[in-house]
N, C-alpha and C positions, 0 to 999 in steps of 0.2 A: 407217328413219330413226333416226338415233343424235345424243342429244346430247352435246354434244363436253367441256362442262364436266361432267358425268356420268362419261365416257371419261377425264378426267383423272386423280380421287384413283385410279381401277380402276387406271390404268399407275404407278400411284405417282410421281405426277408433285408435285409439294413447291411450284411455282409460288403467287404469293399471286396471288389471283384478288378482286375488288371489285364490288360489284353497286349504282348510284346510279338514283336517278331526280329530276327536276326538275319541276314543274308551276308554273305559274301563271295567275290570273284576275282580269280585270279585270272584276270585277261593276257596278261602275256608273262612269260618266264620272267619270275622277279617282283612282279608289280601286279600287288593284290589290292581290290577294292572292297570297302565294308561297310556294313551299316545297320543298324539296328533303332526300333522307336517303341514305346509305351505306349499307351492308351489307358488314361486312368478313367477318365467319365468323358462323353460328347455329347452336342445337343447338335448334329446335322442342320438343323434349319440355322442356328445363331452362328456356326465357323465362318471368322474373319470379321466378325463383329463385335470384334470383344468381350463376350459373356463369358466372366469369369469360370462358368462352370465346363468349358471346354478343354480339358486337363492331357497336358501333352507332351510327352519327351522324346529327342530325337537326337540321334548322336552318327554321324559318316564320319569316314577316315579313310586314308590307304598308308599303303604302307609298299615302298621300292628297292629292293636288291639292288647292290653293286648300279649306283647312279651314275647314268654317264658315264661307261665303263670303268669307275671308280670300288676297285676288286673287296673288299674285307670291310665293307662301309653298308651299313642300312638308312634309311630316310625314315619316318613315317609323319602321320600329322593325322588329328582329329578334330572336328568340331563339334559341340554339344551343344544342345540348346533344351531347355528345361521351361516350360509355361507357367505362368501364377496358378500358385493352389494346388498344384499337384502334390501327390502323396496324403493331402488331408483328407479330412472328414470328419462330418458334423457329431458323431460317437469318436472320443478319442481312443478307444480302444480296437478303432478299426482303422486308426492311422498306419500307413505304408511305415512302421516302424518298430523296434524291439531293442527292448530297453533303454527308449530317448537317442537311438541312433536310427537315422534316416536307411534303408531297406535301399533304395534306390540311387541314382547318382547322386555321387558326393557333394556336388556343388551345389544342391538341394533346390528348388521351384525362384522361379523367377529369375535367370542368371542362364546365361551362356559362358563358355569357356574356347579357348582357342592353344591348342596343342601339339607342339612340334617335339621331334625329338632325330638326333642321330648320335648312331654308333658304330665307332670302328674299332674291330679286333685287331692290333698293330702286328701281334705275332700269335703265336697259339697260348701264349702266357697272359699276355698283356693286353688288358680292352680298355678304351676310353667311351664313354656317353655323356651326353648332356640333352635335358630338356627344358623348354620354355614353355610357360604357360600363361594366357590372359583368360583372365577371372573377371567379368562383367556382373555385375548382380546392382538389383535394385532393392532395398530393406525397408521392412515396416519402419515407422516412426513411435518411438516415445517418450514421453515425459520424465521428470527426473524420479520418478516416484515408481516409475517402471511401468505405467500405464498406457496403452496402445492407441496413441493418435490417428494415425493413418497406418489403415493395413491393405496392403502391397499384393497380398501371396506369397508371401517371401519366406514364411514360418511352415515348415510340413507338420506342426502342431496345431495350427489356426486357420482352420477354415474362414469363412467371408462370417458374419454377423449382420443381424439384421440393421441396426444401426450403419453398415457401410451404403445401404443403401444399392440403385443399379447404374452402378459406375462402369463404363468402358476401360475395363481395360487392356493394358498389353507388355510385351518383356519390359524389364528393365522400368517398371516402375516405383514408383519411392525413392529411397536417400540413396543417389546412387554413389557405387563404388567400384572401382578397380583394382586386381591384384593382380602384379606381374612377378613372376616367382623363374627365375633361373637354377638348375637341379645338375651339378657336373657331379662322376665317378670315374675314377680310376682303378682297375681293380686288376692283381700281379696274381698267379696262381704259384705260390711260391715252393711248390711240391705237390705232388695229385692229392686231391681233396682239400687242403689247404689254402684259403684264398685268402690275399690280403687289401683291405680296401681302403681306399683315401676319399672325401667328397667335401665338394662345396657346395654351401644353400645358399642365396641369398633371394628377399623378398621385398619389396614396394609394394603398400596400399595407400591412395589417395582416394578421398572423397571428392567428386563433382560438386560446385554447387547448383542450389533447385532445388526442394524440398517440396512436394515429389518434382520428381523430373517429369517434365513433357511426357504422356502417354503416347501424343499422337507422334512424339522422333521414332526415324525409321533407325533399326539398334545397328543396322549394317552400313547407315552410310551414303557409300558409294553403291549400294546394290539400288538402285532408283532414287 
């Protein structure tokens, strides 16, 4: 018996290869739990020492019926977290991507997200939602000439360079930034099959200063 992704780096074969899995459970009437992660490349000996080449995306959530015995209402919330460098590779044509659009989550390598959302149906016509979202990300740096000062991970185009040298890294490195985005709808079914919808966007991005940001800040905080 031979396994075949095994057989592969042996024929020097350069293919980018991904390994995901998905679960979820619904533990009690109403209130289901989720979660699903990637695995672009690992080095087992290097996790949790920052070698860049340990490529990793992770994303939980749940999601709650009727909260609080609050009847016509949903809750849910996710949180993503995306490692530096993921989606790349040293052949760009075996980038995690098709036609210059990232394959993967949207928030693209080096950046977390934090995602709420609720919706109530007011009558069988008439639904309202709204969601929130913070958008954490750390970005390369460059020049005014477009030239790549410090790279982060932060490009699913740009793998590391010999020139970065073996840098420790970790999330949220580089020019950091934050996007806080608010998403409301209203939406009337104003006859079967006919829906009529109204929405509000609005969005805030500020830049931190630090140019890169502290590697060694912990991105959570209060989590230790």
């Amino acid at each position: 018996v031979s396994c075949l992704k095994s057989c592969e780096p042996y024929l020097e074969d350069r293919d980018k290869c991904l390994l995901g899995a998905h679960c979820g459970w619904r533990i009690l009437d109403g209130i289901e739990i989720r979660g699903q992660g990637l695995v672009d490349d690992v080095a087992a000996s290097k996790i949790s020492n920052g070698y860049w080449g340990n490529k990793f995306a992770l994303q939980m959530g749940a999601m709650w019926a009727s909260p609080f015995g609050l009847e016509d209402i949903d809750i849910a919330f996710e949180h993503t977290r995306v490692e530096s460098y993921t989606y790349s590779h040293f052949n760009s044509q075996n980038t995690f991507a098709t036609s210059g659009q990232i394959l993967g989550s949207s928030i693209g390598p080096n950046a977390m997200s934090f995602w709420g959302h609720i919706r109530w149906a007011a009558s069988e016509k008439l639904s309202l939602e709204a969601n929130f979202t913070l958008l954490e990300r750390g970005e390369n740096t460059y020049d005014s000439s477009g030239k790549l000062l410090y790279n982060a991970g932060a490009d699913f185009e740009q793998t590391i360079r010999p020139e970065d040298g073996a840098i420790s890294y970790s999330i949220l490195n580089g020019r950091r930034v934050n996007a806080i985005t608010i998403d409301a709808t209203i939406g009337y079914e104003l006859w079967r099959g006919l829906l009529l919808y109204a929405r509000g966007y609005a969005k805030s991005v500020s830049y931190i200063a630090g140019t890169p940001h502290d590697p060694q800040e912990n991105p959570y905080g209060f989590f230790g």
